[in-house]
N, CA and C atoms as a LAMMPS dump frame, in Angstrom:
ITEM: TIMESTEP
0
ITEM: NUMBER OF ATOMS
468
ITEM: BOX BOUNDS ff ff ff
-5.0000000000000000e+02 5.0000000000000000e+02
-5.0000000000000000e+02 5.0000000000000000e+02
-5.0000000000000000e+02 5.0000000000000000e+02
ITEM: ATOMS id mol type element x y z
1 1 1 N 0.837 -1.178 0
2 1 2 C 0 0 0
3 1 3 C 0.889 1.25 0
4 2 1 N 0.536 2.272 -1.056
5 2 2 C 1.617 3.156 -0.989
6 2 3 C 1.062 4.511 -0.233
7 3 1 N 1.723 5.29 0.778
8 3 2 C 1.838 6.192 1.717
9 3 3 C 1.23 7.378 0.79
10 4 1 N 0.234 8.024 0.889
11 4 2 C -0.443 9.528 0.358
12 4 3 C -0.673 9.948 1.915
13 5 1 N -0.694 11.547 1.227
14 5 2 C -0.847 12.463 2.341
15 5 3 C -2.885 12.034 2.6
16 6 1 N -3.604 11.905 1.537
17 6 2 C -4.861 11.72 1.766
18 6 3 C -5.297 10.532 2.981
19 7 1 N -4.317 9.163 2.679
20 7 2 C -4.495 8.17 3.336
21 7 3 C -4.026 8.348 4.786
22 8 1 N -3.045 8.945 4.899
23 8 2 C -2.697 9.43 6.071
24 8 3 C -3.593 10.063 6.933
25 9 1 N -4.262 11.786 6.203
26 9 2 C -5.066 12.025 6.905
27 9 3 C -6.571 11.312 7.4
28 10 1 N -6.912 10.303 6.779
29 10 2 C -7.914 9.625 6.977
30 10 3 C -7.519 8.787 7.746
31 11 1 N -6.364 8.312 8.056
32 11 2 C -5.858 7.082 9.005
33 11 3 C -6.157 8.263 10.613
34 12 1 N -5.576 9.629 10.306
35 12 2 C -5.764 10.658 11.936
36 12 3 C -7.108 10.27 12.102
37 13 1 N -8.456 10.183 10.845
38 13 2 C -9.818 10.628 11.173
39 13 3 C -10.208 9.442 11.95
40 14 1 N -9.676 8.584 11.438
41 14 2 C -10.505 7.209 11.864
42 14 3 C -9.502 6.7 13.616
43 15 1 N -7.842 6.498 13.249
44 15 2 C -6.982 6.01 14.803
45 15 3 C -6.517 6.99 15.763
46 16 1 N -6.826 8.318 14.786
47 16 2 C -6.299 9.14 16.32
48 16 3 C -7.17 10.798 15.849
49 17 1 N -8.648 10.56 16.26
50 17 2 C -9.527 11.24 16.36
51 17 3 C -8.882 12.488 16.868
52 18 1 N -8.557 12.596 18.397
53 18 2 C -8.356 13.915 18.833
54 18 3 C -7.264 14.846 17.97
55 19 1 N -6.425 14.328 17.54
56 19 2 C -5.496 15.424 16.639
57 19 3 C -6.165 15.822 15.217
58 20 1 N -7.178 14.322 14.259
59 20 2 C -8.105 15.213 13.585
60 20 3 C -8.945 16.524 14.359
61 21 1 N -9.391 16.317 15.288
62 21 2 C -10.133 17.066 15.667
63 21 3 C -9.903 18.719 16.19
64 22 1 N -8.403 18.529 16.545
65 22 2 C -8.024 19.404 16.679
66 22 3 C -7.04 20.435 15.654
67 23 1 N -7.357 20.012 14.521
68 23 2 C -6.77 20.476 13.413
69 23 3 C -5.42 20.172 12.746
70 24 1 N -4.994 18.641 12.83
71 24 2 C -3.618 18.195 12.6
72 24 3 C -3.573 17.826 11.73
73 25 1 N -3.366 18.125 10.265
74 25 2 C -3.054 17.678 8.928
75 25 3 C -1.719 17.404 8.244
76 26 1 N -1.556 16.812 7.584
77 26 2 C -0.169 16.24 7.035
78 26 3 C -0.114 16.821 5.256
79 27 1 N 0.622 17.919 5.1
80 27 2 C 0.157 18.485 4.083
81 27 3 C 0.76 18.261 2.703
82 28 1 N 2.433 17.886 3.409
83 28 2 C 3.777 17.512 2.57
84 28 3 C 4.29 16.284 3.092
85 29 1 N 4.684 15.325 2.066
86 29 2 C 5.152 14.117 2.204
87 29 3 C 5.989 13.499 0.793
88 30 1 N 7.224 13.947 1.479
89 30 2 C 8.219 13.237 0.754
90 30 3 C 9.478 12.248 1.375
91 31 1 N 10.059 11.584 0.321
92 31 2 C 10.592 10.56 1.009
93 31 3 C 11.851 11.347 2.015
94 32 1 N 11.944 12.869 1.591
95 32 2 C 12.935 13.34 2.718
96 32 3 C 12.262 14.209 3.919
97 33 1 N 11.455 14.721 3.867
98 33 2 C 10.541 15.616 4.456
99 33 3 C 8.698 15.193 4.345
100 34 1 N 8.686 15.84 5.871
101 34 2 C 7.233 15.918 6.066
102 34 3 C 7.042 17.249 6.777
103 35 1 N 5.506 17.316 6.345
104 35 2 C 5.116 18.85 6.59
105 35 3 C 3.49 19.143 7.217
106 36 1 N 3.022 19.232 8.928
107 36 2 C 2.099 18.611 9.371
108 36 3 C 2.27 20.447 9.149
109 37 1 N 0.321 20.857 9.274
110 37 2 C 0.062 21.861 9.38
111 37 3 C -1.015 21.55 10.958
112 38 1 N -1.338 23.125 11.758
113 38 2 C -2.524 22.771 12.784
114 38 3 C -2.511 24.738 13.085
115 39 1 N -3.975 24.988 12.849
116 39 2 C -4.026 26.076 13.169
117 39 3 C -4.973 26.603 14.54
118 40 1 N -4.301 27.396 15.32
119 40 2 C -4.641 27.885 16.637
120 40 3 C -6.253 27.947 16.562
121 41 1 N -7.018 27.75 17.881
122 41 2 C -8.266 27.673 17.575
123 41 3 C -8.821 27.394 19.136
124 42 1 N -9.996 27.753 19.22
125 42 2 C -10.902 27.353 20.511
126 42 3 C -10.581 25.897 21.065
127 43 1 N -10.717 25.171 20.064
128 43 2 C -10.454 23.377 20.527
129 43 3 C -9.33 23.221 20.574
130 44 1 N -8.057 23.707 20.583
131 44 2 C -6.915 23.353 20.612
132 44 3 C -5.898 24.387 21.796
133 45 1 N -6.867 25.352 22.206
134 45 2 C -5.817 26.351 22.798
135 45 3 C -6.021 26.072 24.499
136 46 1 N -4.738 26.731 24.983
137 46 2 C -4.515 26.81 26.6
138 46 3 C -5.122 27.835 27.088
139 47 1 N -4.993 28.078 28.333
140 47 2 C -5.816 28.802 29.417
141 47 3 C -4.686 30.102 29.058
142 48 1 N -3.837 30.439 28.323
143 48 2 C -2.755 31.976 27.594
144 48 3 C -3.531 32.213 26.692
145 49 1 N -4.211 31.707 25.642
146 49 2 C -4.71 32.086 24.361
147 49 3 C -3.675 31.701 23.274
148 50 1 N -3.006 30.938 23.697
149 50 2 C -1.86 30.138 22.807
150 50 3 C -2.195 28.379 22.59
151 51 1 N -1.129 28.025 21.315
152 51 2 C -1.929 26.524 21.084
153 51 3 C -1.566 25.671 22.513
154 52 1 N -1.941 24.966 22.406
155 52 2 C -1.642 23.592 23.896
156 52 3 C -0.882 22.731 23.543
157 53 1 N 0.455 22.679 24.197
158 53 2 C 1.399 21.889 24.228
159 53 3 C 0.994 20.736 23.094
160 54 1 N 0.184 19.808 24.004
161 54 2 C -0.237 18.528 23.496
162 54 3 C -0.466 18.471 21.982
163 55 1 N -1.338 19.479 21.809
164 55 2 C -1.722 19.371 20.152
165 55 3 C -0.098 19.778 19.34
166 56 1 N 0.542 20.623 19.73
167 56 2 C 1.913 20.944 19.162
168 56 3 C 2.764 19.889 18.986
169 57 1 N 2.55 18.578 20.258
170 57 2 C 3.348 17.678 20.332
171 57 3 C 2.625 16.807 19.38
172 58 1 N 1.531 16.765 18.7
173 58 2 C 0.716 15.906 18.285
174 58 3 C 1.064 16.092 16.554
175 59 1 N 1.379 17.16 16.407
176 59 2 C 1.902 17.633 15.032
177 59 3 C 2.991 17.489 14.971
178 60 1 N 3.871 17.845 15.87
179 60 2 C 5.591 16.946 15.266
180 60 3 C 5.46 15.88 15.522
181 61 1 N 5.359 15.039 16.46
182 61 2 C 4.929 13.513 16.078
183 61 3 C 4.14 12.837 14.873
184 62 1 N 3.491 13.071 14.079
185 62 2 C 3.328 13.014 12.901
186 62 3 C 4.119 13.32 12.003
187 63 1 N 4.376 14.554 12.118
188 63 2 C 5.915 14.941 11.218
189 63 3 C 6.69 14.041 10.899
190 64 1 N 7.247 13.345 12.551
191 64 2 C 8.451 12.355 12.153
192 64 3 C 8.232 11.127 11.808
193 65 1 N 6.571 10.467 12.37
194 65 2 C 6.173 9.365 12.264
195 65 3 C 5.42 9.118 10.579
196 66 1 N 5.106 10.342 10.001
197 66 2 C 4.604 10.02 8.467
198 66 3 C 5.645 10.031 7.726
199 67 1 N 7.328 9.932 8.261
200 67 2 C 8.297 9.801 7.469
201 67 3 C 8.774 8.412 7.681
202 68 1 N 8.354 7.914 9.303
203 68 2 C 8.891 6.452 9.609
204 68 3 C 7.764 5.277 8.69
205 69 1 N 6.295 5.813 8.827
206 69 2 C 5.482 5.007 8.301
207 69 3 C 5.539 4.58 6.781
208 70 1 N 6.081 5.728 6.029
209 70 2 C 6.503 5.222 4.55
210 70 3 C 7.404 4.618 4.225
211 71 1 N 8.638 5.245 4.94
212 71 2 C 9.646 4.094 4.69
213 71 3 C 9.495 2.526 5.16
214 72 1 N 8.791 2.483 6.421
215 72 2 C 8.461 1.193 6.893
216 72 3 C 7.42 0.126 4.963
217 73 1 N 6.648 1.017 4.909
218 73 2 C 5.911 0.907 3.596
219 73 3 C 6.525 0.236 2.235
220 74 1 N 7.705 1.458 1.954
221 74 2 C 8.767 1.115 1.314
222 74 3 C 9.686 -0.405 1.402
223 75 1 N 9.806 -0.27 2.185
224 75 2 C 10.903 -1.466 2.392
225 75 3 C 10.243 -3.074 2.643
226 76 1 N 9.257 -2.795 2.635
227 76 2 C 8.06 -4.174 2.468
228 76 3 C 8.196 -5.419 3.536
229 77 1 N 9.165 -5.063 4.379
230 77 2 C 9.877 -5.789 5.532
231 77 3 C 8.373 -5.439 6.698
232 78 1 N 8.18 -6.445 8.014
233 78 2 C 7.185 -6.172 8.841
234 78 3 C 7.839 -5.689 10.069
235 79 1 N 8.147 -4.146 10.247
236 79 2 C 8.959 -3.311 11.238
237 79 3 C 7.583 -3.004 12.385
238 80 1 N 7.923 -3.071 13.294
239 80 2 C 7.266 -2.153 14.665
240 80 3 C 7.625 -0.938 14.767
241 81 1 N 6.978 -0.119 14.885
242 81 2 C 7.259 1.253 15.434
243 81 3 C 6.736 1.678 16.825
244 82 1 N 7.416 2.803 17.199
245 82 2 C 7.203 3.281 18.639
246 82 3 C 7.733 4.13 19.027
247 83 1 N 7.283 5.29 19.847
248 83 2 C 8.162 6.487 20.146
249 83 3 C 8.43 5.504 21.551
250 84 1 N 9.955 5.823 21.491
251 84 2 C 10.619 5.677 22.677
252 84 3 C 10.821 6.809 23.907
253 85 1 N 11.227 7.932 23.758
254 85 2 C 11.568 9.479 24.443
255 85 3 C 11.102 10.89 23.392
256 86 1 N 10.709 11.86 23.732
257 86 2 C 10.254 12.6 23.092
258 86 3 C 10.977 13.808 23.674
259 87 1 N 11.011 14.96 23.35
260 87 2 C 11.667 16.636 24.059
261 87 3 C 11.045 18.005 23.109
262 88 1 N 10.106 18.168 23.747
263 88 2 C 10.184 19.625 23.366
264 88 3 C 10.318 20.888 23.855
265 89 1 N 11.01 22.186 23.033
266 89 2 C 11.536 23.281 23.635
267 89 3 C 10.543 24.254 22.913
268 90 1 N 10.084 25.376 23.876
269 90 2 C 8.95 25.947 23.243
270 90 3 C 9.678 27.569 23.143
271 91 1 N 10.041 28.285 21.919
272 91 2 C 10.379 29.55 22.057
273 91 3 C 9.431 30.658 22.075
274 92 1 N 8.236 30.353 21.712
275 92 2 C 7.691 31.159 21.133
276 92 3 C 5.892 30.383 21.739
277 93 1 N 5.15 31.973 21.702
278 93 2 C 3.78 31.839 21.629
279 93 3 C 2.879 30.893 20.33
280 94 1 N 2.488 29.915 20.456
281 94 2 C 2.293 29.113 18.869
282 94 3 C 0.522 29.865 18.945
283 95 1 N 0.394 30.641 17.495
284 95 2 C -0.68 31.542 17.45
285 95 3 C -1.182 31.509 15.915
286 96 1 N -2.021 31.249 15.434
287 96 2 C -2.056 31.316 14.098
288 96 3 C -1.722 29.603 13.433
289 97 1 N -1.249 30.296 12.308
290 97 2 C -0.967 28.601 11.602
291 97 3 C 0.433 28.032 11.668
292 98 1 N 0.265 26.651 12.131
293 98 2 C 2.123 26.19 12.665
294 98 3 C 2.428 25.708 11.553
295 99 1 N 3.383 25.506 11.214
296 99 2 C 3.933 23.886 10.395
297 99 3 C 5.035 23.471 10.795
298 100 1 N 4.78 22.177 11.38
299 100 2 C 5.85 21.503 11.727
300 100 3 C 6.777 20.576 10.994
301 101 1 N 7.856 21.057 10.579
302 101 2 C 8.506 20.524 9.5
303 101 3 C 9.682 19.326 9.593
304 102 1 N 9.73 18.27 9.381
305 102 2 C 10.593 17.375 9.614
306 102 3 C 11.479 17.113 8.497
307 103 1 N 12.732 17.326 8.347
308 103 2 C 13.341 16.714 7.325
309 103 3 C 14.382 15.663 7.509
310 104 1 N 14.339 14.684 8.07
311 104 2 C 15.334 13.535 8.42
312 104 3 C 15.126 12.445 7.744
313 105 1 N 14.335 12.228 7.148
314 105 2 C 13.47 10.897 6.092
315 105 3 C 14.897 10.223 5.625
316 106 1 N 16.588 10.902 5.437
317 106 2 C 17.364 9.959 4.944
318 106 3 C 17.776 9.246 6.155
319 107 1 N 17.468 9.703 7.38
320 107 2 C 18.364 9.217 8.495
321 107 3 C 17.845 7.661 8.949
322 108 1 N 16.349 7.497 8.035
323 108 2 C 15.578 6.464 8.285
324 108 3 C 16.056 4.756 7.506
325 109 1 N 16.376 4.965 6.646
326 109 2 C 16.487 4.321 5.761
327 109 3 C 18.044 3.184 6.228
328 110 1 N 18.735 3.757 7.111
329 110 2 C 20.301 2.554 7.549
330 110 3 C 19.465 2.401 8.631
331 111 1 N 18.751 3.139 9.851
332 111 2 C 18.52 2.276 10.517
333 111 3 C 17.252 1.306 10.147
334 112 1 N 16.69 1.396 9.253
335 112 2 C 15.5 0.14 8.991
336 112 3 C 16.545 -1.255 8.587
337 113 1 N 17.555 -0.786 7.569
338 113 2 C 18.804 -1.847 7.306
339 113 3 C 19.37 -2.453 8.24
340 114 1 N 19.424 -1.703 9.421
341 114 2 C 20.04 -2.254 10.845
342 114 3 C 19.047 -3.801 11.299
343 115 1 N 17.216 -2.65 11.441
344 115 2 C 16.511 -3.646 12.031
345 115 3 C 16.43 -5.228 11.242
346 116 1 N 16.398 -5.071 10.315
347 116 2 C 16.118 -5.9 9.098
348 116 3 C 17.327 -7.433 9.511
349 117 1 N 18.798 -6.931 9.419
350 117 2 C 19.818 -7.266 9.192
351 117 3 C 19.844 -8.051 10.524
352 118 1 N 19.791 -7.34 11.404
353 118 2 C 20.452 -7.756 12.805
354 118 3 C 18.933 -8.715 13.601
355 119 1 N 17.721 -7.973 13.178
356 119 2 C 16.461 -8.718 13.802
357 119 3 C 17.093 -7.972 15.207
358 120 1 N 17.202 -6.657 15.713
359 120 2 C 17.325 -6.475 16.958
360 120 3 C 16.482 -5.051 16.619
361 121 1 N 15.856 -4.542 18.145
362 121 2 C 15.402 -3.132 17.549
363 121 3 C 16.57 -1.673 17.509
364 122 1 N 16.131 -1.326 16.737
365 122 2 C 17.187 0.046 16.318
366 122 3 C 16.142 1.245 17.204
367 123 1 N 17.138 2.98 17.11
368 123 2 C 16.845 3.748 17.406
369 123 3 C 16.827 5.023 16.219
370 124 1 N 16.118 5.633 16.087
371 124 2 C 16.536 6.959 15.453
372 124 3 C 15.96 7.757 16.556
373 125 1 N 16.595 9.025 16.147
374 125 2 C 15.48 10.256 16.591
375 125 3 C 16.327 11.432 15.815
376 126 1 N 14.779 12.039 15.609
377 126 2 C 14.44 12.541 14.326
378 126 3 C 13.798 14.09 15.001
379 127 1 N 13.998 15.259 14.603
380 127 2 C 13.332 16.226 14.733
381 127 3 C 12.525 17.252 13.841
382 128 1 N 11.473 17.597 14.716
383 128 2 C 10.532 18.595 14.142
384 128 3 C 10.614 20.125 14.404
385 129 1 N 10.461 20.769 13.348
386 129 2 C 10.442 22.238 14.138
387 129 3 C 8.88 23.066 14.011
388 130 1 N 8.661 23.408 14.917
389 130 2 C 7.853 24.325 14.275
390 130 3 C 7.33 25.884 14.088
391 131 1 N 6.983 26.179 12.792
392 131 2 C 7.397 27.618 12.54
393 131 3 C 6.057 28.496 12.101
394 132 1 N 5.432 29.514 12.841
395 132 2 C 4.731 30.412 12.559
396 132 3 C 4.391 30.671 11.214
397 133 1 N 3.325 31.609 11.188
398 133 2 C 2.938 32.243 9.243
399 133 3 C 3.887 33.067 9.548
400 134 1 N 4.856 33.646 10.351
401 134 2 C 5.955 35.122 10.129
402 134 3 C 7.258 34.354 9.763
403 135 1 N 7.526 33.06 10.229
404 135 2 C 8.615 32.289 9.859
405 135 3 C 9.369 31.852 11.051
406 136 1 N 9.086 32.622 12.155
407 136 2 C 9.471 32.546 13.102
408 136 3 C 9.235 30.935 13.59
409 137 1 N 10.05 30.521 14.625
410 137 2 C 9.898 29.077 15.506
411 137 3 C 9.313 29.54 16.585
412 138 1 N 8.253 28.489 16.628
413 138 2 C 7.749 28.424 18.238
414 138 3 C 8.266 27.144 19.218
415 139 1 N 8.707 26.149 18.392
416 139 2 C 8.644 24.946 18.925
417 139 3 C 9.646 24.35 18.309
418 140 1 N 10.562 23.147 19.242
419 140 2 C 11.03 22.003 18.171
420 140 3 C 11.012 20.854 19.48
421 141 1 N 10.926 19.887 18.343
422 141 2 C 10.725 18.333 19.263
423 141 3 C 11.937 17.536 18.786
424 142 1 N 12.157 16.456 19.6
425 142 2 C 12.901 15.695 18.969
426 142 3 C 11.976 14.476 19.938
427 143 1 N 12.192 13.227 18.523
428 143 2 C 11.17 12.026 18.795
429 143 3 C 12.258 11.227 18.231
430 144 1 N 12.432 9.967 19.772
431 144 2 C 13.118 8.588 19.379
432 144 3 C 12.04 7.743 18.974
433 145 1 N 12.426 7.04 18.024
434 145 2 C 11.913 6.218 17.518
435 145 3 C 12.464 4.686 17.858
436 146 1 N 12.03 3.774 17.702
437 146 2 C 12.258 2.178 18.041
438 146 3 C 11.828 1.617 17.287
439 147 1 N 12.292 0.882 15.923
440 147 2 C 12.128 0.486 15.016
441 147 3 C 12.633 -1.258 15.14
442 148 1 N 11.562 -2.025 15.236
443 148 2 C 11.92 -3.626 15.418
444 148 3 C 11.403 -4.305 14.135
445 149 1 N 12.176 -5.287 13.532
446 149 2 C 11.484 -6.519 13.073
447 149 3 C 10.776 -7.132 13.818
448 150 1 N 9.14 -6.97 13.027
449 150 2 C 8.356 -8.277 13.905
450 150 3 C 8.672 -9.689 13.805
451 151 1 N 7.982 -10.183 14.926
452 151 2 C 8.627 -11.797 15.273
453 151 3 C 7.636 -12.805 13.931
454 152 1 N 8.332 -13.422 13.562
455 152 2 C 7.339 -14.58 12.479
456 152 3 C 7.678 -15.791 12.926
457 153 1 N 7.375 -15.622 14.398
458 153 2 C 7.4 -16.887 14.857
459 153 3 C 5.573 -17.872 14.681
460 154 1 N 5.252 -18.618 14.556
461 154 2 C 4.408 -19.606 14.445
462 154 3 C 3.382 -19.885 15.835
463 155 1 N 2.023 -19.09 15.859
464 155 2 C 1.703 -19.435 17.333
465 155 3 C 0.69 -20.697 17.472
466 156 1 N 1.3 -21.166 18.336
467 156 2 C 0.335 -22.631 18.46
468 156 3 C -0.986 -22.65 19.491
């Protein structure tokens, strides 16, 4: 099955309702970069009048994870995924429209070779930034990832 930004966003509508709901779209998707958009709003904001952590964290996690999910796609191998540790640093008031931009998509590709090769789980971590309509950053995350070959063991 090949990775579209459409299928994606319909995978938020249907397995992870609250970030559809709160305006988390995946707008750009390439095999080096991803590009989640989420704009400030009543359902998404804190008790400042700024977006809420959570939903911010909910858009770079997509970022990095609609770059792990294609390559996983790509490589036709049956990988596990999983955020392992996550970090975000907030500079800025997030107000208006974010985009959280990930470009690490090559950093993905030796460690899937790792998991594959070795059958042990690997690590990446991969970061998101995210940047205002002025250009400015409000945010950046960084998300470990845990990338395993599943087991094809035989259950009796």
């Amino acid at each position: 099955m090949e990775v579209t930004i459409k299928k994606m966003n319909r995978f938020l509508m249907f397995k992870l309702p609250s970030a559809f709901l709160c305006g988390v779209r995946l707008k750009d998707l390439t095999n080096h970069k991803a590009v989640v958009t989420v704009t400030h709003k009543w359902i998404n904001q804190n008790p400042f009048k700024s977006m809420y952590f959570a939903v911010q964290s909910m858009a770079a996690e997509l970022s990095t994870g609609a770059l792990v999910i294609k390559k996983i796609q790509e490589c036709g191998s049956p990988i596990s995924m999983l955020v392992t540790n996550h970090q975000g640093r907030f500079t800025k008031k997030a107000v208006g429209k974010i985009r959280f931009v990930c470009e690490d998509g090559n950093l993905i590709n030796e460690v899937l070779e790792q998991a594959i090769n070795t059958s042990e789980g690997q690590t990446v971590t991969m970061k998101s930034v995210g940047i205002d309509d002025s250009g400015e950053q409000v945010s950046v995350y960084e998300f470990e990832w845990s990338l395993k070959l599943k087991s094809t063991k035989i259950k009796s």
